[in-house]
Jmol script that loads the backbone (N, CA, C; Angstrom):
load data "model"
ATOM      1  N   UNK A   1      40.744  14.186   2.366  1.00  0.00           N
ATOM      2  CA  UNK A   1      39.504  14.579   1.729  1.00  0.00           C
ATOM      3  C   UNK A   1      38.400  13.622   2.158  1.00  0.00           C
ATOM      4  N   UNK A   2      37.310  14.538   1.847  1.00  0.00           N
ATOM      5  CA  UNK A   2      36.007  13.317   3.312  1.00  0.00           C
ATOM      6  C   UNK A   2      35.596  12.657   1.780  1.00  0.00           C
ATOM      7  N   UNK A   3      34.676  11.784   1.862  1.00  0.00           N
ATOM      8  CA  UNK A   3      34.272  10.615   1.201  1.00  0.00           C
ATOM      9  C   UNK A   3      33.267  10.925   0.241  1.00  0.00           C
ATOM     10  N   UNK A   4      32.483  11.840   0.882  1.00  0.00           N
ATOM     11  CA  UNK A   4      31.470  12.340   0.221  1.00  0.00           C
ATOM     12  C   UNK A   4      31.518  13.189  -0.694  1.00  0.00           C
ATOM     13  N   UNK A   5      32.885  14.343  -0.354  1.00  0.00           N
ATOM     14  CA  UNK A   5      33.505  14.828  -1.877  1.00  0.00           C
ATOM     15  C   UNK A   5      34.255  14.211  -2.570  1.00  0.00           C
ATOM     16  N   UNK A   6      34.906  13.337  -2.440  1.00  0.00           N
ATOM     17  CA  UNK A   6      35.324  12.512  -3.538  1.00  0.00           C
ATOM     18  C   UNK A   6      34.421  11.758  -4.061  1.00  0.00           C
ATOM     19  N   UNK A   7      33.333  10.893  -3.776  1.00  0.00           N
ATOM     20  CA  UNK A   7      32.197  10.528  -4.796  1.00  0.00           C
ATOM     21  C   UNK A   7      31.470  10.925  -5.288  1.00  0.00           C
ATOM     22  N   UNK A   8      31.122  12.342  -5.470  1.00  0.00           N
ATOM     23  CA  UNK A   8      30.284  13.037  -5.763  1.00  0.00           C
ATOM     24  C   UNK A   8      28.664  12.403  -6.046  1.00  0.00           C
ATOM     25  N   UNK A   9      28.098  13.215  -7.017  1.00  0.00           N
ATOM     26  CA  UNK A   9      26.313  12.570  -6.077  1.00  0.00           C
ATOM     27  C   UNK A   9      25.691  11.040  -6.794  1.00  0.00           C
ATOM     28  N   UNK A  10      26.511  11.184  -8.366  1.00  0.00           N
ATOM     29  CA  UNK A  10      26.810   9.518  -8.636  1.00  0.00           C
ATOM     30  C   UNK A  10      26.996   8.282  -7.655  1.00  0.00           C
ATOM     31  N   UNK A  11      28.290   8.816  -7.310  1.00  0.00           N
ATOM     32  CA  UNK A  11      28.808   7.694  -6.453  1.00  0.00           C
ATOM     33  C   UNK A  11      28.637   7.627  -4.895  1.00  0.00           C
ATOM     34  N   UNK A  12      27.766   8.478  -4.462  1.00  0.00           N
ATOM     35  CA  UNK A  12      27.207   8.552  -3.210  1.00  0.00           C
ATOM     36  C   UNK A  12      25.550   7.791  -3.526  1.00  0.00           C
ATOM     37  N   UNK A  13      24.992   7.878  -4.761  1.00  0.00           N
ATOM     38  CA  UNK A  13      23.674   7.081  -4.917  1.00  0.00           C
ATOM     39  C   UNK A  13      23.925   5.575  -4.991  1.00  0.00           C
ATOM     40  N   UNK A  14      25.405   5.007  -5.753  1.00  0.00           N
ATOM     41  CA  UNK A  14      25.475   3.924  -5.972  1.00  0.00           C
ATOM     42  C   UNK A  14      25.852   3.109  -4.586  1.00  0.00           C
ATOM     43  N   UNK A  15      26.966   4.156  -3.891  1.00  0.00           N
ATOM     44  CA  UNK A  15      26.871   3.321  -2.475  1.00  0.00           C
ATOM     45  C   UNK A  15      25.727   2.737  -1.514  1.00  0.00           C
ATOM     46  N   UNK A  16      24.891   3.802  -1.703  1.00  0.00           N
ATOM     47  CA  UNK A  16      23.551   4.058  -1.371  1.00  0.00           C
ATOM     48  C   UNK A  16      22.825   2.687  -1.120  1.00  0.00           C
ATOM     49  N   UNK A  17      22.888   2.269  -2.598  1.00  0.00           N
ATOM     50  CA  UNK A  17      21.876   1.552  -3.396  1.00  0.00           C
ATOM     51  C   UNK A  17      23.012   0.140  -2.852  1.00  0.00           C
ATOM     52  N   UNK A  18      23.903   0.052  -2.922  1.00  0.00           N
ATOM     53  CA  UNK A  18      24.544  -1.032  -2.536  1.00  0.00           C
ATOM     54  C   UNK A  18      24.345  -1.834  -1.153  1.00  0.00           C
ATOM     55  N   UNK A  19      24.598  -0.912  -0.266  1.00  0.00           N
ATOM     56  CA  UNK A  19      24.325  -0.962   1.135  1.00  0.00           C
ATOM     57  C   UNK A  19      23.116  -1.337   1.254  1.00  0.00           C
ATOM     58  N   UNK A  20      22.222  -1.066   0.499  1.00  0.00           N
ATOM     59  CA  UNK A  20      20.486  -0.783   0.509  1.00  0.00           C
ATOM     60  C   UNK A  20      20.310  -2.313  -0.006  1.00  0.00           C
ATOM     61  N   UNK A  21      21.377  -2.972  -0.948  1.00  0.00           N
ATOM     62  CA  UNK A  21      21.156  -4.571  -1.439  1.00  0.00           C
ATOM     63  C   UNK A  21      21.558  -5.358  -0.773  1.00  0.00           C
ATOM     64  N   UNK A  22      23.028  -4.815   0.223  1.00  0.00           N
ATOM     65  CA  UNK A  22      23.692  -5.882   1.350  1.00  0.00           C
ATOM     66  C   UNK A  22      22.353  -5.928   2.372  1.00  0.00           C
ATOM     67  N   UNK A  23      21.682  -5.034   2.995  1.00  0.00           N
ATOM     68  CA  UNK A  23      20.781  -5.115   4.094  1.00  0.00           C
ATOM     69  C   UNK A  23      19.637  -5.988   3.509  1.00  0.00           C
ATOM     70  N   UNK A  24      19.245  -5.967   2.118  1.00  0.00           N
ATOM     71  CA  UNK A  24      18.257  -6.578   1.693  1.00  0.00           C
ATOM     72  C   UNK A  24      18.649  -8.017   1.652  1.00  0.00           C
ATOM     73  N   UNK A  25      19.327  -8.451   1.370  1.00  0.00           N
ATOM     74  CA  UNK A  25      19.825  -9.950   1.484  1.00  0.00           C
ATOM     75  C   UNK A  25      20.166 -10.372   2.748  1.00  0.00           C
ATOM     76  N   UNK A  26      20.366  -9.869   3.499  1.00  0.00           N
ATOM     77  CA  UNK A  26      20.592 -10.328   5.423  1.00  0.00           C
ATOM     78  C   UNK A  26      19.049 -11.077   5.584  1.00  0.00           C
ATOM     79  N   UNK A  27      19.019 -12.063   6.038  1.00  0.00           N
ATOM     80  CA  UNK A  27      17.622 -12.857   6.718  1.00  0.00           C
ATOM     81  C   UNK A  27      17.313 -11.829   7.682  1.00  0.00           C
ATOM     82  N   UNK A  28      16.053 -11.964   8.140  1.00  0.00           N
ATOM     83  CA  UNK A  28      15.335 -11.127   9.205  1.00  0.00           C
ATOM     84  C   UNK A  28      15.726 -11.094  10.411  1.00  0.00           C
ATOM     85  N   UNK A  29      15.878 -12.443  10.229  1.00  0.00           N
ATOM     86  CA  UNK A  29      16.387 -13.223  12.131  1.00  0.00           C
ATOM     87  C   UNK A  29      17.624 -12.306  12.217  1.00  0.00           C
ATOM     88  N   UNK A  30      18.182 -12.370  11.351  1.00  0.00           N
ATOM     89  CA  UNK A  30      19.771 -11.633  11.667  1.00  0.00           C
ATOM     90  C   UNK A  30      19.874  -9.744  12.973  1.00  0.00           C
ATOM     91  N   UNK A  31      18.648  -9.472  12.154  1.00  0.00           N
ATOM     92  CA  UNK A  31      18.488  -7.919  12.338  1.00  0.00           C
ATOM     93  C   UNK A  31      17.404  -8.184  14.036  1.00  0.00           C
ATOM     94  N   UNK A  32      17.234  -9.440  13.965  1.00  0.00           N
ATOM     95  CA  UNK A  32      15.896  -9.244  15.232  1.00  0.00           C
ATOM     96  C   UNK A  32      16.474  -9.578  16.671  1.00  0.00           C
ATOM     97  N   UNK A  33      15.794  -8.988  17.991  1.00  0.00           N
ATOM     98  CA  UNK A  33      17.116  -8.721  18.828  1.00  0.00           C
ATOM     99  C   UNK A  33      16.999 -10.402  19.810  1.00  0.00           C
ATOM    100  N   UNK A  34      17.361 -11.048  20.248  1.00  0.00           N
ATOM    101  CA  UNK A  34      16.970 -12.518  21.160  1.00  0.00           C
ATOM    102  C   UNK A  34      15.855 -12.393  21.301  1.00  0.00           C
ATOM    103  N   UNK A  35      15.527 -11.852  22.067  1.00  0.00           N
ATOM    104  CA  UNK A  35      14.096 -11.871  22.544  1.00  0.00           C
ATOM    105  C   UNK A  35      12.725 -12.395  21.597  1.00  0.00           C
ATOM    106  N   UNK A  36      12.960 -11.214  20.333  1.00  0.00           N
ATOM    107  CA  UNK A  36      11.859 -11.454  19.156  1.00  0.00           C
ATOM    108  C   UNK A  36      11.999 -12.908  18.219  1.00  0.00           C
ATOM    109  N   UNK A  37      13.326 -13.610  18.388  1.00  0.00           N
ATOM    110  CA  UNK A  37      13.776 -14.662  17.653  1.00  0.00           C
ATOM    111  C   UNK A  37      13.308 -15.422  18.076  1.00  0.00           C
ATOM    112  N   UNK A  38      13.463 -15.370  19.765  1.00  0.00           N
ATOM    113  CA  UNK A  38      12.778 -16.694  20.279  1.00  0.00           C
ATOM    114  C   UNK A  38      11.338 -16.729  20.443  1.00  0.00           C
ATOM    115  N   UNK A  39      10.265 -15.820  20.260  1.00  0.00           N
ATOM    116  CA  UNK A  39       9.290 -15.496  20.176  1.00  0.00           C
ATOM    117  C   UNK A  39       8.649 -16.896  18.907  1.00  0.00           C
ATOM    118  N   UNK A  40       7.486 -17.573  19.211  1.00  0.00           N
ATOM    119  CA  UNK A  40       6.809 -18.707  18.093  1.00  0.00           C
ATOM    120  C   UNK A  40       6.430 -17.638  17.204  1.00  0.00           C
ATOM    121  N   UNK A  41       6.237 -17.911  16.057  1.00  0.00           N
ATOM    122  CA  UNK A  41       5.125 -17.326  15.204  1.00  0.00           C
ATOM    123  C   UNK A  41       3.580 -17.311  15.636  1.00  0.00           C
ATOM    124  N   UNK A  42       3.139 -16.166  15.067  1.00  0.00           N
ATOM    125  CA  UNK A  42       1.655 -15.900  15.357  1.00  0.00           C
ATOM    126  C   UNK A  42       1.261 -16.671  14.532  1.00  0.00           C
ATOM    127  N   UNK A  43      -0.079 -16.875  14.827  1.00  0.00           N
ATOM    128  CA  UNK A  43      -1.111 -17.548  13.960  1.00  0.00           C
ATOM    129  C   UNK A  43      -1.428 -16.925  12.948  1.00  0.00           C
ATOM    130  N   UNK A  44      -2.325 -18.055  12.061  1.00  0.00           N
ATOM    131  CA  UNK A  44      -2.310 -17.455  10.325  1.00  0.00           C
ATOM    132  C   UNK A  44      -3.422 -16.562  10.732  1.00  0.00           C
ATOM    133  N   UNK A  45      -4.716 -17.050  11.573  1.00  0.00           N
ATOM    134  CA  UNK A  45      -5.722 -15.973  11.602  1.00  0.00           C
ATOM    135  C   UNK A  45      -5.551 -15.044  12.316  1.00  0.00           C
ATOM    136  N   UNK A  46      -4.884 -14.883  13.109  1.00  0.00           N
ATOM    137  CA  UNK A  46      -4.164 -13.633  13.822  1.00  0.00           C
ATOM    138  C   UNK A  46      -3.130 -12.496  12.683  1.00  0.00           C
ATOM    139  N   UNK A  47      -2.550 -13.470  12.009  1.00  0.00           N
ATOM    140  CA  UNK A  47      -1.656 -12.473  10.432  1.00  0.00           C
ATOM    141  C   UNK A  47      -2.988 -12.022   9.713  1.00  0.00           C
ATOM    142  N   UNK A  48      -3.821 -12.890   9.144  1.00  0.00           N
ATOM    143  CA  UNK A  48      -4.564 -12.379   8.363  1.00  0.00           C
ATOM    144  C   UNK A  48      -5.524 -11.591   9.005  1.00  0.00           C
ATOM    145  N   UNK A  49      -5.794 -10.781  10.077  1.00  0.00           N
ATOM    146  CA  UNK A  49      -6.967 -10.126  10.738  1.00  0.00           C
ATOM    147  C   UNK A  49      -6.142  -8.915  10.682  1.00  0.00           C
ATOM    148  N   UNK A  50      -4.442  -8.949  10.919  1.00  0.00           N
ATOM    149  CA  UNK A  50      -3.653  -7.989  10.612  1.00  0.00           C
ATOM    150  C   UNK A  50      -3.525  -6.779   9.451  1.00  0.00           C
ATOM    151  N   UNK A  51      -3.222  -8.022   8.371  1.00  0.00           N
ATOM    152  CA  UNK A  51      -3.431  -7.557   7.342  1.00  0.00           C
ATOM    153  C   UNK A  51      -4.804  -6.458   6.821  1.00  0.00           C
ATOM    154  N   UNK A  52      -5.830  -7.403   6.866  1.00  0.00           N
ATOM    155  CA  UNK A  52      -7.366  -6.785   6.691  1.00  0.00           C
ATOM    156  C   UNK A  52      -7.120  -5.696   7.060  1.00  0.00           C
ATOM    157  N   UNK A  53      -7.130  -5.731   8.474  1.00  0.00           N
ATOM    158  CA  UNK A  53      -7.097  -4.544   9.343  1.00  0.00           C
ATOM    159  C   UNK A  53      -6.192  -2.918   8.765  1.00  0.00           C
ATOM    160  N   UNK A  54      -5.116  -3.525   8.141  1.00  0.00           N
ATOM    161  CA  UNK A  54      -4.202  -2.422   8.211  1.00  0.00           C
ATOM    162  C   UNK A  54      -4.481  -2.234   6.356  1.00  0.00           C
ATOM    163  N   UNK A  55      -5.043  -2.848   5.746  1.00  0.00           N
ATOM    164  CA  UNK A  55      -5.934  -2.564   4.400  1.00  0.00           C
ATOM    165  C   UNK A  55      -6.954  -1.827   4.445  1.00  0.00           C
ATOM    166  N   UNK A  56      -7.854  -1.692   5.602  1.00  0.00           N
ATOM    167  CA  UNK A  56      -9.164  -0.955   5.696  1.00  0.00           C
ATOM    168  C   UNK A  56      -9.010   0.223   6.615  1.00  0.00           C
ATOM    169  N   UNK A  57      -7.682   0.591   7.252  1.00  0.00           N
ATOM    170  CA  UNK A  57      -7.351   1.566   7.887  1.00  0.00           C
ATOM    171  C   UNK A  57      -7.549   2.802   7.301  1.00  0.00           C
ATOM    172  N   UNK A  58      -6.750   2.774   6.114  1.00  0.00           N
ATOM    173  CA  UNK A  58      -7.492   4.091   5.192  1.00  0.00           C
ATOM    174  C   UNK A  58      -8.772   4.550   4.841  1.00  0.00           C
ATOM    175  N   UNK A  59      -9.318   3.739   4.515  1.00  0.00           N
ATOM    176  CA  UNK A  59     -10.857   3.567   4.611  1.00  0.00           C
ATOM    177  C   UNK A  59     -11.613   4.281   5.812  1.00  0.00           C
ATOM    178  N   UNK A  60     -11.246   3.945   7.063  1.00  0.00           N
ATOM    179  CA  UNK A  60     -11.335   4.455   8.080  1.00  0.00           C
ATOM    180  C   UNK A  60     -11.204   5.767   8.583  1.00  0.00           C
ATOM    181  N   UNK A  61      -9.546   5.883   7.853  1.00  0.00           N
ATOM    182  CA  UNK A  61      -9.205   7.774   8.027  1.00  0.00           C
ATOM    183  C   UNK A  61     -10.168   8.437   7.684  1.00  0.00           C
ATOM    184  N   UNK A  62     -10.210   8.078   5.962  1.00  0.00           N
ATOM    185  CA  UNK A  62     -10.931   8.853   4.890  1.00  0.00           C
ATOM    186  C   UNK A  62     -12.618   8.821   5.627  1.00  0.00           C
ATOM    187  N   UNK A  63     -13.058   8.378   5.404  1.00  0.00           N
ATOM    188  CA  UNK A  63     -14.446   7.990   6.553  1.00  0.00           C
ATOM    189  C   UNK A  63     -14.442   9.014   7.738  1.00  0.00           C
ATOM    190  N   UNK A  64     -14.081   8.860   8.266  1.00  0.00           N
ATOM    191  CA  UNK A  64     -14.134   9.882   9.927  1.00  0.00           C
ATOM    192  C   UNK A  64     -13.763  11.366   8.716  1.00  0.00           C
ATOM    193  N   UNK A  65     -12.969  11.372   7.987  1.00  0.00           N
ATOM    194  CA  UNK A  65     -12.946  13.026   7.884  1.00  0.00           C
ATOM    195  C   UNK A  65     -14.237  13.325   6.767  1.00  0.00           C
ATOM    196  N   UNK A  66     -14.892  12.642   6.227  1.00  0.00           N
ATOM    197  CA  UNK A  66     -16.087  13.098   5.389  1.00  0.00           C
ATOM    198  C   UNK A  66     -16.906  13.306   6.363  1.00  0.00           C
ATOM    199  N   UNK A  67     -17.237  12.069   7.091  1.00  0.00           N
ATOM    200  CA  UNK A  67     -17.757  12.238   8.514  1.00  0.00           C
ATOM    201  C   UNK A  67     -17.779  14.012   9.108  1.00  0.00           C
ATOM    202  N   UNK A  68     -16.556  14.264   9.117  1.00  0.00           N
ATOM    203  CA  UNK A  68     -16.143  15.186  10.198  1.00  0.00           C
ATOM    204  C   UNK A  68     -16.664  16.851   9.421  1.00  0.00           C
ATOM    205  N   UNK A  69     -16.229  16.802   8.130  1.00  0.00           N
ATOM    206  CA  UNK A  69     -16.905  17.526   7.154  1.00  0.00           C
ATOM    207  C   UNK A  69     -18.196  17.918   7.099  1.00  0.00           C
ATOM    208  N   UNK A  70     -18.596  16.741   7.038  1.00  0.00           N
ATOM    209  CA  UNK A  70     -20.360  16.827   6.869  1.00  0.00           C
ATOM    210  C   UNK A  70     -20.790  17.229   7.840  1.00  0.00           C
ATOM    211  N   UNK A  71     -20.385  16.991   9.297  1.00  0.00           N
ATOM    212  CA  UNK A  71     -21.078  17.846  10.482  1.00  0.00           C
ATOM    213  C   UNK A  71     -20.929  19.561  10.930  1.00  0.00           C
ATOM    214  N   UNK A  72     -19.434  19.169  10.127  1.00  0.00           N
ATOM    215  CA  UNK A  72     -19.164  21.157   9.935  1.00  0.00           C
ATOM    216  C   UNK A  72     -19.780  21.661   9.407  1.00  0.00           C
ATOM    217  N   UNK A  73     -20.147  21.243   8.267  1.00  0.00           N
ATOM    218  CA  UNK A  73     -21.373  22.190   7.146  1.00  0.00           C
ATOM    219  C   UNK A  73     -22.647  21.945   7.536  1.00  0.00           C
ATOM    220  N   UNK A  74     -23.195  21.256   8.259  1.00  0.00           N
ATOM    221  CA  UNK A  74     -24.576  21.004   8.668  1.00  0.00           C
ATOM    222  C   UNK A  74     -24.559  22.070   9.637  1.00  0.00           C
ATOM    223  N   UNK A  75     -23.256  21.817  10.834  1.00  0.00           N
ATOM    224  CA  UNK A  75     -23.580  23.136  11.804  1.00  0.00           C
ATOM    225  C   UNK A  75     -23.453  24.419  11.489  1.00  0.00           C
ATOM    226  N   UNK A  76     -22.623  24.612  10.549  1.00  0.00           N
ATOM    227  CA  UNK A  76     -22.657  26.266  10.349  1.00  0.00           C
ATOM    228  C   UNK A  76     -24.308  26.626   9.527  1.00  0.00           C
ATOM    229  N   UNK A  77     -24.224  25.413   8.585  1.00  0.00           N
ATOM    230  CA  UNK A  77     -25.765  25.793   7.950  1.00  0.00           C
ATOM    231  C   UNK A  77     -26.842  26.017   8.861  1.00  0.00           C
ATOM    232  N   UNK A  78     -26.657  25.701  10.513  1.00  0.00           N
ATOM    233  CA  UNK A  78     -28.019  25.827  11.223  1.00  0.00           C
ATOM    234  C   UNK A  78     -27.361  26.809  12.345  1.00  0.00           C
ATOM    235  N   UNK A  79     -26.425  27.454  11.901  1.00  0.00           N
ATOM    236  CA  UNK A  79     -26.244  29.006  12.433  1.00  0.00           C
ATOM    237  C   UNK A  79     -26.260  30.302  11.733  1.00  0.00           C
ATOM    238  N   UNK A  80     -26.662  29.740  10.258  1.00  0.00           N
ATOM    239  CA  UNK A  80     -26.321  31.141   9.232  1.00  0.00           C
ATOM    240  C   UNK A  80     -27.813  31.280   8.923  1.00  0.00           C
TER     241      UNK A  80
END
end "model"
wireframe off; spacefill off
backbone 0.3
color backbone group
């Protein structure tokens, strides 16, 4: 009998969630391949320009499509 019918959807969430706590407790380095390990750390103002950046990204989306909106209705308004 396969595994997944014998635990039914209980015991297929708890494995789940288990596995999901073993990976969470592994250090980073563990999961990262040579290459990225031996890599220095970036700089703090290089992290923090990151950050900003990927905070105001939405901002950005949302922006270009009001943007993008507002020129649709302006042009149809100066064809109707």
């Amino acid at each position: 009998m396969r595994t997944s019918t014998r635990l039914g959807a209980g015991g297929r969430g708890a494995l789940a969630s288990s596995f999901a706590l073993l990976l969470a407790c592994l250090p980073g380095d563990a999961l990262a391949c040579a290459t990225c390990a031996l890599r220095e750390p970036e700089s703090a103002v290089r992290s923090v320009l990151l950050v900003v950046g990927l905070m105001l990204a939405p901002f950005l989306v949302v922006g270009v499509g009001v943007w993008a909106v507002r020129r649709l209705a302006r042009e149809r308004e100066e064809l109707s």
